[in-house]
N, C-alpha and C positions, 0 to 999 in steps of 0.2 A: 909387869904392867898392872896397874890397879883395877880395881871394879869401877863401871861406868856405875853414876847416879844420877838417878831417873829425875829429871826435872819437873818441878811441880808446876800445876797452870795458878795463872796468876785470876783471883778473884777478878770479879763485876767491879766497875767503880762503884760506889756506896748511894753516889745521887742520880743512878741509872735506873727506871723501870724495865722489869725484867718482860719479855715479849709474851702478850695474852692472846691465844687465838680459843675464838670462842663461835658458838655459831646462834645466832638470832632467829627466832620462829616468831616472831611479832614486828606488827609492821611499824609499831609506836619506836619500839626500840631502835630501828634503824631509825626513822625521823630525826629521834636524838642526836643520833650519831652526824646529822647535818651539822652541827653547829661545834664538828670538832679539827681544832686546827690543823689536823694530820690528814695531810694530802691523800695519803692511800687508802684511809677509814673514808674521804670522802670520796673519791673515787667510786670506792667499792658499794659504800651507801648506794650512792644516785645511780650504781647500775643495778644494785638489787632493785630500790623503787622503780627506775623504769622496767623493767620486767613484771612488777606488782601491778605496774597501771596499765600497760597493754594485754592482761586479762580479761580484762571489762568496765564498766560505767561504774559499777560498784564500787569497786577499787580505785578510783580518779576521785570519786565521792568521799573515801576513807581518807586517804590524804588529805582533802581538804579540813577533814574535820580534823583531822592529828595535826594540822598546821604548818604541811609541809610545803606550803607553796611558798609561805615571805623566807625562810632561810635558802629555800631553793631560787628564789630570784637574787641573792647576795653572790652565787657561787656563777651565775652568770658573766660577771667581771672577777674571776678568782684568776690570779695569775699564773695557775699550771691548766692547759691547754687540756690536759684530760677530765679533769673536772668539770670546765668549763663546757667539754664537748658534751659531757655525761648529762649537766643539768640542762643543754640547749635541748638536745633529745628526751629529757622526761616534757620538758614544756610542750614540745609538739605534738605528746601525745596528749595534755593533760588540756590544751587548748581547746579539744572538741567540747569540753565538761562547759555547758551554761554559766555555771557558778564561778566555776575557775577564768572564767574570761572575765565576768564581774569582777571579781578581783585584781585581779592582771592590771583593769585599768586602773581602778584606785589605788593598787597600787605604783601606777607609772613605769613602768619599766620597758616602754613600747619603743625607748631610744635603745634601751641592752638587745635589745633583740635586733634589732635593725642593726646594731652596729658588730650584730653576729655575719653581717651577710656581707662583711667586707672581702676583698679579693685576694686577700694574705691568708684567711681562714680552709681551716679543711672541710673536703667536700660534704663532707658527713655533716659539719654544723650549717654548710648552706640549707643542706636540705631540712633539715629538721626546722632551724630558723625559720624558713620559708613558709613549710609546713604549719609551724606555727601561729604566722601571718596569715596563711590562707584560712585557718582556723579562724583566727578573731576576725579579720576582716569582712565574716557576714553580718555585722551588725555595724552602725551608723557610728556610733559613737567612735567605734576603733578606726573607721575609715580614715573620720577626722583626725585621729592623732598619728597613724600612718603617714596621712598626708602633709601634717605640719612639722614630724618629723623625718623627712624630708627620705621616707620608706620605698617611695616611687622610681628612682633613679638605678639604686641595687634591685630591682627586679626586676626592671628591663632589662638590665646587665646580664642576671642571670638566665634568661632567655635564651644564650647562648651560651650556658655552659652544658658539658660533654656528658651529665647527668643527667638521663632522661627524669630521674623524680623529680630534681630539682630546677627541671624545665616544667613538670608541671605544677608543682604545689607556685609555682613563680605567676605562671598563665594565671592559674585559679585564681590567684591572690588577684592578679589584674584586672580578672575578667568580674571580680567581687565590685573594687575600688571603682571600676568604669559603671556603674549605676549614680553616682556622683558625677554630674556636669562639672564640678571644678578637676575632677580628676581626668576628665575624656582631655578638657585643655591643657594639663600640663601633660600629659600623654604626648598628642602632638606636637608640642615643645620640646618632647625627650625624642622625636622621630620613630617611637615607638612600633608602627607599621610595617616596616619591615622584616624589625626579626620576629614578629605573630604570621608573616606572612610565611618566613622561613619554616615555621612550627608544623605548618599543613605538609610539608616533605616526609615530618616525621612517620615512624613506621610503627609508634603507639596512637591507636585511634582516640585512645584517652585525651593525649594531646592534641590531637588534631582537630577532634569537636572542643574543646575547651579554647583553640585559637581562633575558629568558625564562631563562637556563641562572642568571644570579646568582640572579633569582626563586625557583629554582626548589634552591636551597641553603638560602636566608634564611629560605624558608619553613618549614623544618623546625623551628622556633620557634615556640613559640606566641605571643610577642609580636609578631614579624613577621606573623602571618597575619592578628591583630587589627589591625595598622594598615594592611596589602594591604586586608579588606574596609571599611575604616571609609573607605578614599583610592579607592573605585569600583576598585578592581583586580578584580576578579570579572566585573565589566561586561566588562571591556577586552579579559579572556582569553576572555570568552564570544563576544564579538562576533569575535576574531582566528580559534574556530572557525567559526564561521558561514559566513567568508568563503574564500570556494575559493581565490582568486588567493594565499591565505598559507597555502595545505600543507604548505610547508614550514615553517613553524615549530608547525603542528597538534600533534609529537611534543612537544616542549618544553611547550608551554602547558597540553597533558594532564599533563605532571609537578609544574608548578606548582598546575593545582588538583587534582591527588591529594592534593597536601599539606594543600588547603584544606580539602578531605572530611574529612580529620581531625579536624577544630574541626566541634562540632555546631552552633555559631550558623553559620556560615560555609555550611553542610549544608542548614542550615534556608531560609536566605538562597535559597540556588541554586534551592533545590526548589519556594520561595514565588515564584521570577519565572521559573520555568518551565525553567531553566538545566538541571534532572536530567535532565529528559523529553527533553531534547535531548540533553544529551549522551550516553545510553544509545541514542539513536537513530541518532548519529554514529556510537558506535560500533561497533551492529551493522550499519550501513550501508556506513563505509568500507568503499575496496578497498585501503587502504594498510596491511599487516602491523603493522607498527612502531604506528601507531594505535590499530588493536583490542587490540595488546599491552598498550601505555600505558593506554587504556582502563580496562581489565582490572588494570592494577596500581594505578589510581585508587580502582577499587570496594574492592580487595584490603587496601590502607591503610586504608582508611574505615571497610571489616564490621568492622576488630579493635574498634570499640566498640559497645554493647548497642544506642543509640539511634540511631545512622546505619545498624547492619543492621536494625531497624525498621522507618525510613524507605525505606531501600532495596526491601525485600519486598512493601512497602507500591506502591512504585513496578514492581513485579513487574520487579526487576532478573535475577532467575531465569533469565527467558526470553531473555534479551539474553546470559549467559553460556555456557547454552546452547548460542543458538546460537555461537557464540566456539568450541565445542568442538567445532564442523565445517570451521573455515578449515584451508587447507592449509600454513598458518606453524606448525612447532613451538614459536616463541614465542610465537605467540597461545596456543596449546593448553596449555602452559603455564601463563602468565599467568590464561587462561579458570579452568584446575584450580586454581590458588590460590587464585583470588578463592572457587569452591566451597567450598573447604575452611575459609575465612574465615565466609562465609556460612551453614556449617553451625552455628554456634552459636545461630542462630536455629532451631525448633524446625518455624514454619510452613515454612520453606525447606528445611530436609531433608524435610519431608513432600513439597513440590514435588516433589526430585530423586526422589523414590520409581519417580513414573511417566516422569520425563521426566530426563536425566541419569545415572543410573547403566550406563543400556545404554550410551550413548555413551563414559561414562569405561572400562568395562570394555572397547571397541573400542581405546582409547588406552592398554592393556596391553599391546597386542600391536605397538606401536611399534615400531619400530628405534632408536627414540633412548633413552636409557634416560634423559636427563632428562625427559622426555617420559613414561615408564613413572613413575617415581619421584614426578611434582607428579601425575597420575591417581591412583596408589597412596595418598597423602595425604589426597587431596579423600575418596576411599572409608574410607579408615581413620574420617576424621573423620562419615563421613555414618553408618556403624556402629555409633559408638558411642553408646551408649545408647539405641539407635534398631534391636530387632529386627528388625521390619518391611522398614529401609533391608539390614540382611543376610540375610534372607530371599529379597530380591528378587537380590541378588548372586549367592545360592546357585541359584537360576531359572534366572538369563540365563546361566548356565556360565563365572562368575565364577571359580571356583575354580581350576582349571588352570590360565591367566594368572597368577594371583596365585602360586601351587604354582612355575610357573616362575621366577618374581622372585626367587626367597627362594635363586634362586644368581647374581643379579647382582651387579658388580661395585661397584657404588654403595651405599653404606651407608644410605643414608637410606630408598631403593628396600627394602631388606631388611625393614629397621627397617617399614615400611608396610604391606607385604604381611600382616608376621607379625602386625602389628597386626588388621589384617580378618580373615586365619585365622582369630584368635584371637575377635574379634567375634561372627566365625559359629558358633563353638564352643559359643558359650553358650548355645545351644539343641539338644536334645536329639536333637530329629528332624535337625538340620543336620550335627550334630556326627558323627552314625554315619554322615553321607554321605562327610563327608572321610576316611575309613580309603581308599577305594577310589582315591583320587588321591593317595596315599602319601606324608600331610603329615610323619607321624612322621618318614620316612626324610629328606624333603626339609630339615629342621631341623638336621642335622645339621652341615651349612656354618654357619649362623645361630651355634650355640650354640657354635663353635671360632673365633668371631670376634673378633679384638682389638678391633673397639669395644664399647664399653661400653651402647650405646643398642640396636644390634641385641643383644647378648648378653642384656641387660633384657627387650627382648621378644620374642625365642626362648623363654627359660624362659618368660614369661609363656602364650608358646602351648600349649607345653607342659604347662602348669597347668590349660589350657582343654580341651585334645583327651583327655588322660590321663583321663579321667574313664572310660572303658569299656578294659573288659580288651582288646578287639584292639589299641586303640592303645595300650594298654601291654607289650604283647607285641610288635607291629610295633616302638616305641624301643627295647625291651630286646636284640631280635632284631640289631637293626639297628647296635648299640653306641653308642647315644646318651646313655646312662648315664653312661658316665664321662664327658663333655666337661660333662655336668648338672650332677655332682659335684665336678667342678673349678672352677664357678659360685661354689659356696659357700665358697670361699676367697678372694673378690673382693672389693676394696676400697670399693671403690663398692656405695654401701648401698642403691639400686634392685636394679641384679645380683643383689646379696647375698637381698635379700628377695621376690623371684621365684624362685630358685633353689631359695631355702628353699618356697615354695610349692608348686612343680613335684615335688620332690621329697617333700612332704606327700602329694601328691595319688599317686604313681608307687606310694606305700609303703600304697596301700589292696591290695596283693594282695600276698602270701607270697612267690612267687617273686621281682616284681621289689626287696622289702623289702629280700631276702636278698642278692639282685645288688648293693643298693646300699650294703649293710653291707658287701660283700666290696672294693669301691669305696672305702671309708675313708670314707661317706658317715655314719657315727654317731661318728665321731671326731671329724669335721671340725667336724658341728651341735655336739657336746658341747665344742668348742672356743671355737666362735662364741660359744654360750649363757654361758660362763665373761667374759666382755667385753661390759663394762657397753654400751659404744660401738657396736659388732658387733653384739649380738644384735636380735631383732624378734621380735613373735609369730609370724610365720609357721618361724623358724627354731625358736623352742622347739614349737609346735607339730606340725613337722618329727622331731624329736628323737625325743617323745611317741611319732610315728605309727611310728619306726621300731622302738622298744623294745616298742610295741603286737604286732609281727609276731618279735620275740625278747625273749618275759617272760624267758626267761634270764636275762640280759643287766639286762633293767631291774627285778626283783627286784631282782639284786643290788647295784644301784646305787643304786636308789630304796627295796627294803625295803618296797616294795607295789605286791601286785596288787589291782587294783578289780572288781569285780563283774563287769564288760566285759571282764577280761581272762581269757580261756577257756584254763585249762591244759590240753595236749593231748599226747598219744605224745611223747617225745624231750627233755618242762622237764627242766631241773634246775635244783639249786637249790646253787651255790659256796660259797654262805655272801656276808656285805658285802666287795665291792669299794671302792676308792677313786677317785672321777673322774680317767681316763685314764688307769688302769691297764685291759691287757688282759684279758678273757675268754676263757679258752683253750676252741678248739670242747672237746663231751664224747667226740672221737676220742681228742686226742688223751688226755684225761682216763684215757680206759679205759685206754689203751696204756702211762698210767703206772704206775709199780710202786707199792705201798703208803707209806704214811709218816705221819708222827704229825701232818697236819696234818688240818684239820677233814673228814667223809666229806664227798661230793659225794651229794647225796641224787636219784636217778633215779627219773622218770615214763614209764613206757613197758610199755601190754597191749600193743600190738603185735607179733607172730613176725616174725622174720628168713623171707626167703623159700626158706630152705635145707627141703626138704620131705625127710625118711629119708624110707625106703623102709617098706614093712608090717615087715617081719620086726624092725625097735628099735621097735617099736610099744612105746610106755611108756619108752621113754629118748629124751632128749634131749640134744643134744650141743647149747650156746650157743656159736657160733659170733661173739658181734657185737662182744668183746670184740677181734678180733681173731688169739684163740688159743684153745684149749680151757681155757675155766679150769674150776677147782678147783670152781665153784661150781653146777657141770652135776647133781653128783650131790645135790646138795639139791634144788634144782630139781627132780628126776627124782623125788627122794623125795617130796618136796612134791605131787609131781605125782599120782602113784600112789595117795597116801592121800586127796588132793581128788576130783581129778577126770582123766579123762583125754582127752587134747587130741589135737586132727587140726590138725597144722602146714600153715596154708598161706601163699599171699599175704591180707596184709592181717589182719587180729584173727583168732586161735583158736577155736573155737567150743566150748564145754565142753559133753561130755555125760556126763549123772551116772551114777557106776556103781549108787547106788541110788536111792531116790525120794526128795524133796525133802519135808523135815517140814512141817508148814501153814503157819511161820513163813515159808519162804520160803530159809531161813538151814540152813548145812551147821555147828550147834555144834562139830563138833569138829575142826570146822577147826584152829584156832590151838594152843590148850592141847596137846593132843595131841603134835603138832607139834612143839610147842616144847621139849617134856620128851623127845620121843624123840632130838632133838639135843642136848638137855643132859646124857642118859642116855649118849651114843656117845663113852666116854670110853675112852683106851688104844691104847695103841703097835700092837698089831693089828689092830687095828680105823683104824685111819689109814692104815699102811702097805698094807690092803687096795682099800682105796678108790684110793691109790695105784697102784694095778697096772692096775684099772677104768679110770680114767684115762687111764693110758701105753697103755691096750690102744684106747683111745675115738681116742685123736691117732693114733695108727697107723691106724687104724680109717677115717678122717674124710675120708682124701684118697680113698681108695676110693668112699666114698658119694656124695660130689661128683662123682667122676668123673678118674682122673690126666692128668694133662697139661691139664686144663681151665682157661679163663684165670681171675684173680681176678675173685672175686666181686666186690657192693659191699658195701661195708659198711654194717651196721646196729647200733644200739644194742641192747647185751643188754636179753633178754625178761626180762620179769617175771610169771611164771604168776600169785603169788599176788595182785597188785594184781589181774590180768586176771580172777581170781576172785573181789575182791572188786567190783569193776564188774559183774560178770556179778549177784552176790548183792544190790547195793543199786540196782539195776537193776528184778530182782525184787520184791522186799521192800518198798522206801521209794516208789519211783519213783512207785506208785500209790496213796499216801497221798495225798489231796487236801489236807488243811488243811497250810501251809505251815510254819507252829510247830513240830507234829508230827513234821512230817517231819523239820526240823531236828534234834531232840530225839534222835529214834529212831538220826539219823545220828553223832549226834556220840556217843551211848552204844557204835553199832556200832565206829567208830574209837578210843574209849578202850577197851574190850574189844579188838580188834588190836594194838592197843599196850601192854596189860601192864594194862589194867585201871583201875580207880580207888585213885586217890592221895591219900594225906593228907600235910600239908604238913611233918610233922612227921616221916615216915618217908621223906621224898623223899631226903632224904642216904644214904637205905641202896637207894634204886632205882640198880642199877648197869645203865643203860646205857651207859656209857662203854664197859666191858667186851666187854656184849653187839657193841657196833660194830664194835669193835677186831678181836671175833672172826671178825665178817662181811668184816670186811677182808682180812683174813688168809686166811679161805677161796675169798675171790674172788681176793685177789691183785691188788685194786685199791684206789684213794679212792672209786670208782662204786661205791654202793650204790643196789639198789631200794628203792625206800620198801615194795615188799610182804616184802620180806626181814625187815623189821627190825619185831622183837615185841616191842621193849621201847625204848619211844620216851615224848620229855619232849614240851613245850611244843612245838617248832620241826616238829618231825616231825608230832606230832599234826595240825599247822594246817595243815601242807602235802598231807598223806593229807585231812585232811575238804575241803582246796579244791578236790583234785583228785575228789575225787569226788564233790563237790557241782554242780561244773558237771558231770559226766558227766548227774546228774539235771536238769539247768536248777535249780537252788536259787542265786538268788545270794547270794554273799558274796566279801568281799576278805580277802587275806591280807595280815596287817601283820608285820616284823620289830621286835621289839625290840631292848633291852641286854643279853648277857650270855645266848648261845640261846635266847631266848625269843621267842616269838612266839606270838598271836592270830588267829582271824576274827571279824572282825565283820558281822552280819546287819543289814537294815532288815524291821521290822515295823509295819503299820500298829494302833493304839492299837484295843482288840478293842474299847471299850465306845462311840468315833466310826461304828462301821461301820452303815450302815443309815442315818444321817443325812444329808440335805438342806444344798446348799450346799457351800462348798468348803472338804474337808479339809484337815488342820492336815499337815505333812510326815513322814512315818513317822519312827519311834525308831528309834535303833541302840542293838541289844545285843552285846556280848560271848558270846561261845559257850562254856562251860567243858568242855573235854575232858580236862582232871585230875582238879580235885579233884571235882567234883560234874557227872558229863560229862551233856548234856542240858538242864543247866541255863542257863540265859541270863540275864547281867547288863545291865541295862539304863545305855547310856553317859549320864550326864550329868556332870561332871567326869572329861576322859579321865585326866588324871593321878591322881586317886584312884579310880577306879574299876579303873586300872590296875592301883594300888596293893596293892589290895584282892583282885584277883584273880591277880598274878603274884607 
């Protein structure tokens, strides 16, 4: 046999790379190694770097800057399943990176991912996948492209797979996308509710509050809550409180069925298998905050409808909020005052808090926390309203001062609440005169300079409420509350605006503070408002009314009537027609100006200046109110001497006659007299003498006063002869009982003052024009008294019998016409109805004729021809 020969091995083929195993300590180097075509270099790559990146933040950051994320998105659709799983799994972790998600979307890859989560795939890439998704899906943008890449449907799906991880990064991801309204809708279209419902079974609590928190969004729909109770979800949440060992998830499960409370079948459901009774019993039982809170914001969602606060009261939920109002959590205490405040719309339930309730929230005023102060405030605003009784008892327990305090808290709403209950309490009369003494006026002051709009609203509204008695309207006026009130009624917001305008209806019931608010630009502003259709409201023209009510001046001339109500007194006058927004000059400065050819200013005023001479000008009078000595002293004087003679003091003259009064009542020769010994005092010496009397009286005057003495104040000139025509129809008419009569007698008395009776025919040859011009000229003003002037038309007439018609209580209004003319009209009741049974038909209005046939009375039925007929 021969020798065996050892066979040689046969060489490498020539174009073979011979196998390199080498080992990498840098993470760039692997990177590289992403972008090579050998399956198992990438394989081994994408598991080195995921192990690099589940290190730390550091490391997800290094990759990013070595660039390993766009080759690692390529290898997601790689066709060898290992690779593919390897880079699904770096992404999930690399998702949590800020940056790396920035990326991700730009660079679109949000379909590869999603189309990791198909049902062919292995577990290991659902989960990562998932993971992924849960990752990006906190942010909006990714939502969006989850949801148009149609990301929604595989994760419901996976919901139910046998992976607990990737039952949760699935939930997460859900429970992220359901902050999105369009995502809760396709939810429900995917039935998605029952396998989250399924998820609460689980035996990881992770999962289980992450299906309770999606719950507990979804529900906010009323179609999810319909198909939660229709799928036993009510049961599940019920039994998850029952059980102690799942306290922790007790908060959540209270927010899902608060949601449920909502839905009245859902309400009804709970309360028919005993579910309410418990869980108002849980919740005044717990000892965990957080619970009794949730609790409390379950009932709080629920009260806002009629038939679940029913149910509730019915269930005496009362006493279970109650007590909620004694835990030592300011979020229960909270929580507790909302649900009251909720609760108050129920009628039997504010009756509850009457006795039990209100002392405790009025303790939760004096908090430290002023959210705390702010949800008690509320619960009480709402328990007051409409509900005496509930502010009564407020007003008891020493409610007020707490509340007094708020109203300079920092929190708006806190304001806004208090001022509401002030204002509550206000509405009763005996409560209202309590608050003067805890000095709500002054305290409103913050309120009403407030840039919100809601406290501003109801600041004035308090103000509406407390103003009703003069001290609180002297403590705002006092206090300068006025003008921030005033500055209201320029607010854009039409609450504001119509509170403000109330507030100041209500302020403009007394003279002084009328005049405050006039001087405030407060009848410019309303006559502004009132001009805009948009702006205006009843309580602002109302407003307007009540101011022009405290200066007929002012609204004569604007409106061109007074009504029966409005009481002319010392200091009207009468400008003649204004035009809306044009000024009213006060009658200062009126008197102060020099004469001129425009219409007289026609003056109301018995009243003396409080300038008292001495005995020794006994019989002369020096009128001082003009400002200077005028010209028109020594008429006056003369006037004086030939009537009557006067004791100047404070306050109205008192006239006592130099001889005895005829039976009439009436001093005849008064006027006539009078008027001819002035018509008679013609001639250059007789001027120039008076003249001298004059210069001697202004020389005279600073003496009487006293020299060096400070200025007086000023008063409107006196008018003796009005003051003696008041003193005369005082006498005379005043104790006329039949009301007709008295008319009659007064309007005869006033046309005889005024130059008598007129015929229509000779009116063109009545020169009062003259007469006036002359009374001008000797005053050396446009201010004429109305007693001065003895030869008066229509205008004059109506203004002398109104002004002395109310001095008798006679009412009647004074109307302006066209072209100086003016009327009163009276109401009488029909002589031949009186004595009759049943109810009267409404008195007639006559016309008063003080020209042509003075005492005579036209009865109004067509005002324009009746007018006609008469003017």
């Amino acid at each position: 046999m021969g020798k065996k020969v050892k066979k040689e091995a046969e060489p490498p083929p020539k174009d073979v790379f011979d196998p390199l195993t080498i080992e990498s300590k840098k993470a760039a180097t692997v990177v590289l190694m992403l972008n090579s075509p050998e399956e198992e270099i990438l394989a081994k790559a994408c598991e080195a770097i995921y192990r690099f990146a589940l290190k730390g933040e550091e490391n997800k950051a290094t990759l990013l800057e070595l660039g390993a994320v766009e080759p690692l998105t390529k290898l997601l659709t790689h066709e060898d399943k290992i690779v593919r799983r390897n880079a699904t799994m770096i992404f999930g972790i690399l998702a949590s990176n800020n940056d790396v998600k920035k990326l991700l979307r730009e660079l679109d890859v949000m379909n590869s991912i999603i189309a990791q989560l198909a049902p062919e795939e292995e577990v290991v890439i659902h989960e990562f996948a998932s993971l992924c998704l849960a990752n990006m899906s906190a942010e909006y943008t990714s939502k969006v492209q989850i949801l148009e890449h149609g990301g929604l449907e595989p994760l419901v799906r996976l919901l139910a797979s046998p992976d607990p991880d990737v039952k949760k990064n699935s939930v997460e991801c859900i429970y992220n996308l359901t902050q999105d309204f369009q995502c809760r809708a396709a939810l429900q279209e995917l039935n998605a509710i029952p396998p989250i419902l399924d998820l609460l079974k689980s035996e990881y609590p992770v999962i289980q509050l992450l299906a309770l928190k999606t719950l507990g969004i979804i529900t906010n729909d009323k179609e999810a809550r319909t198909t939660l109770r229709d799928n036993q979800g009510v049961d599940h949440l019920i039994k998850i409180l029952e059980t102690k060992e799942l306290n922790d998830l007790h908060i959540e499960a209270l927010s899902v069925i608060a949601n449920c409370l909502e839905d009245m079948d859902t309400l009804v459901l709970i309360q028919q298998t005993g579910g309410l009774k418990k869980l108002l019993s849980f919740a005044e039982n717990s000892t965990i905050p957080d619970i009794q809170k949730n609790a409390a914001k379950a009932i709080t969602k629920a009260a806002y409808d009629p038939e679940n606060r029913k149910l509730f009261h019915e269930q005496e939920v009362e006493k279970c909020l109650v007590a909620l109002l004694g835990s030592e959590n300011d979020g229960t205490k909270i929580a507790a005052s909302q649900a009251i405040s909720a609760m108050c719309e129920n009628t039997g339930s504010k009756e509850f808090f009457n006795n039990q309730g209100i002392p405790q929230l009025i303790l939760l005023l004096k908090s430290d926390s002023e959210e705390v102060r702010e949800a008690a405030s509320l619960a009480l605003a709402n328990l007051t309203t409409c509900h005496p009784a509930n502010a009564k008892a407020i007003a008891e327990a020493d409610g007020v001062d707490p509340l007094v305090n708020i109203l300079s808290s920092r929190r708006d709403g806190a304001v806004a609440n208090a001022a509401t209950v002030l204002a509550n309490v206000a509405m009763q009369e005996p409560l209202r005169t309590g608050l003067q003494s805890h000095g709500v006026s002054s305290a409103l002051l913050g309120p009403l300079r407030s840039a919100n709009t809601v406290v501003q609203s109801k600041a004035a509204l308090t103000v509406a409420a407390t103003a009703c008695d003069v001290e609180a309207r002297t403590e705002l006026r006092n206090s300068g509350g006025l003008e921030p009130l005033v500055e209201l009624l320029r607010s854009k917001h039409d609450e504001v605006r119509r509170h403000a305008s109330w507030a100041v209806m209500v302020c403009a019931s007394d003279e002084l503070t009328a005049v405050e608010l006039c001087k405030l630009g407060a009848l410019d502003i309303l006559e502004e408002v009132n001009l805009s259709v948009s702006r205006k409201n009843k309580f602002s023209e109302a407003a307007y009314n009540k101011l022009l009510n405290n200066n007929l001046s002012l609204k004569y001339s604007l409106t061109g009537y007074l009504s029966s109500s409005n009481i002319i007194s010392d200091g009207f006058y009468d400008y003649g027609r204004i035009n809306p927004g044009t000024k009213l000059l006060p009658l200062k400065d009126l008197c102060l100006q020099e004469p001129s050819d425009q219409r007289a200013v026609l003056l109301v005023n018995s009243k003396s200046s409080d300038v008292s001479p001495p005995p020794s000008t006994e019989g002369k009078s020096s009128d001082v109110g003009y400002g200077r000595s005028i010209s028109s002293s020594s008429s006056f004087r003369r006037a004086s001497k030939e009537k009557t003679n006067y004791h100047f003091s404070t306050g109205f003259g008192s006239p006592t006659e130099e001889k005895s009064e005829p039976p009439s009542g009436r001093t005849t020769a008064l006027s006539k007299g009078t008027t001819k010994e002035r018509g008679s005092r013609k001639g250059r010496g007789r001027k120039e003498e008076e003249k001298v009397k004059e210069e001697e009286e202004v020389s005279t005057l600073p003496k009487l006063m006293g020299e060096g003495s400070p200025e007086k104040e000023w008063y409107p000139p006196f008018d003796p002869d009005f003051h003696v025509y008041v003193y005369e129809v005082t006498k005379s008419i005043f104790p006329i009982t039949n009301i007709k009569e008295q008319i009659e007698v007064l309007a005869r008395y006033v046309a005889e003052k005024m130059g008598g009776k007129m015929s229509k025919e000779k009116l063109h040859n009545f020169s009062w024009e003259l007469h006036i011009s002359e009374l001008k000229f000797q005053l050396k003003s446009n201010v004429v008294p109305i007693g001065q002037i003895k030869k008066g038309i229509f205008y004059h007439r109506a203004l002398l019998f109104k002004a002395l018609a109310d001095q008798i209580g006679i009412g009647c209004s004074l109307v302006r016409g066209e072209y100086g003319r003016a009327w009163n009209e009276v109401q009488l009741m029909n002589e031949s109805r009186k004595g009759l049974i049943g109810a009267l038909p409404p008195p007639e209005v006559y016309i008063v004729d003080l020209m042509f046939h003075p005492g005579g009375l036209m009865k109004l039925r067509s005002r324009e021809a009746d007018l006609y007929r008469y003017l």
